[in-house]
Phi, psi and omega in degrees: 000149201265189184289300185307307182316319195299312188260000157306284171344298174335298220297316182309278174350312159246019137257022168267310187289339159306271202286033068007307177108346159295135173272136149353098156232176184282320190292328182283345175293318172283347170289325166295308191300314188316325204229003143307309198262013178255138160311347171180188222301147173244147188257159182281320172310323164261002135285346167281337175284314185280304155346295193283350177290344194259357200021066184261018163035062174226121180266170235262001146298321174277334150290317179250003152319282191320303175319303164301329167299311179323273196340311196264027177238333156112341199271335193235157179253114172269158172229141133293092186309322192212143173310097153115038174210112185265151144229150185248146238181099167334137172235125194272167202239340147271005165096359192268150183188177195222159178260185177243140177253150167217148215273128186275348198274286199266322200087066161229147174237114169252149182245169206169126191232143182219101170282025156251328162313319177283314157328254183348299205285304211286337141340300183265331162262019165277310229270331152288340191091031004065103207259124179242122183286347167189166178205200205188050178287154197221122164245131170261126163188193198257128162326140152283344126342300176293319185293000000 
């Protein structure tokens, strides 16, 4: 994804939370920039990380505050990365995304786009009658590091 998709993504993020009715903060602004600049899906625990590495001072309360609003705002996408481990993940406002292969060993996250893969899923909701607004594959099995 280029630079512009990222801070388009910002600029959306924070005039969807203005007409929301949230004010301007510094932890939730850094949780946004923090997450403009990545490629795929982060766990709040490695945004808490990163975060303190840039001492951008947003304690870890303040982080999945911030998350959840996105979440319910519609701006972030959850993955369950792992059991009882989300990763959050941008939702572009032109639709583009990618699915995940996830390592069940290690916990790697590979992203992966199959425009044949995409084909099928609109296939299979012409042939149910299904109008589908979004989606989401997850594949679990083992890594080649792991296997």
């Amino acid at each position: 994804m280029g630079t512009a998709t990222r801070s388009d993504w910002a600029e959306r993020a924070r005039a969807t939370l203005s007409d929301a009715g949230y004010r301007r903060g510094g932890a939730r602004a850094a949780v946004i920039d923090a997450l403009a600049g990545q490629d795929c899906a982060i766990t709040a625990l490695e945004l808490e990380d990163l975060l303190r590495r840039s001492d951008a001072g947003v304690g870890r309360a303040s982080i999945y505050r911030a998350l959840e609003q996105l979440e319910q705002l519609g701006l972030l996408q959850r993955i369950e990365v792992s059991r009882g481990t989300a990763g959050y993940e941008r939702v572009e406002s032109d639709g583009e995304h990618h699915h995940h292969a996830i390592c069940r060993e290690c916990g790697r996250l590979i992203p992966f786009e199959d425009s044949s893969l995409e084909r099928a899923i609109e296939q299979v909701a012409g042939r149910i009658s299904f109008d589908v607004s979004e989606h989401d594959v997850v594949l679990r099995g083992l890594c080649e590091r792991c296997d």
